[in-house]
N, C-alpha and C positions, 0 to 999 in steps of 0.2 A: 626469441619468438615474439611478434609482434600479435598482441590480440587487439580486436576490435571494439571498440566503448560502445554498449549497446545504446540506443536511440530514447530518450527521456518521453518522448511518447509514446512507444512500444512499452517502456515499463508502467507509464500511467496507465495505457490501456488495460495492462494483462493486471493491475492492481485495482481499478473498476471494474473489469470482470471476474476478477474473484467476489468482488464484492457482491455484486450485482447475482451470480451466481447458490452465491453464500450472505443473505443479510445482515445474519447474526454474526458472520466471521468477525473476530479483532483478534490483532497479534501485536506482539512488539517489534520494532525495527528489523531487528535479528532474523525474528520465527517468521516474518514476510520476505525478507533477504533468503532466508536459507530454504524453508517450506512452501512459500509462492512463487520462488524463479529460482528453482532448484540449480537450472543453467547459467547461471551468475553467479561467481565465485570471485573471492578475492577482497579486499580491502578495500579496494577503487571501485568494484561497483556497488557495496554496500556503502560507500558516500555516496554515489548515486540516486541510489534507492532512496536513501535519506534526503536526501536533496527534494527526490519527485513527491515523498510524503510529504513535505514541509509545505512544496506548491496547492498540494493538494488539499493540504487544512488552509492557506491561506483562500484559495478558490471557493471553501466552504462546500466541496465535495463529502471531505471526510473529516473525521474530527479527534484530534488528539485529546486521551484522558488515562486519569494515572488509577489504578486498581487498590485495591487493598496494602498490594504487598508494595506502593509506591512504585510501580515499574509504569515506564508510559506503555500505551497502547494506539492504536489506529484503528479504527472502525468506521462503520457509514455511520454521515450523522443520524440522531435519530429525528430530526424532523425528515429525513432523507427514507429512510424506510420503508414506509407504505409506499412511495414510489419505483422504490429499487428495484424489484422483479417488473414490472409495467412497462412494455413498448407499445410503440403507438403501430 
């Protein structure tokens, strides 16, 4: 069975509007792969996922930081926040 590679800006998107949704959200890799696009399954598109976060901290969208228990995270940055709910 052949499946289809979801589209890398379909996943940035649907991972800004979580965000943007939720300012406070951060998760790791995983708990955004499995809890933010529950429809994405598999090994190959959680490198994906990982891929579009890595874009996404490099862009300075959102920002990689590692917790207490040394695990990474993904979050909006917080210079990002008081913007993140505001459309124009």
């Amino acid at each position: 069975m052949d499946t289809c590679r979801p589209d890398r800006s379909l996943i940035a998107r649907a991972i800004l509007d979580h965000l943007s949704k939720n300012p406070d959200a951060q998760d790791t890799l995983e708990g955004i792969a499995r809890g933010w696009m529950p429809e994405l399954k598999g090994d190959q598109h959680r490198v994906l996922v990982k891929e579009v976060l890595s874009d996404l901290v490099t862009q300075g969208l959102i920002e990689k930081i590692q917790d207490d228990d040394r695990k990474t995270l993904y979050r909006v940055r917080a210079a990002r926040k008081g913007i993140a709910g505001q459309r124009s």
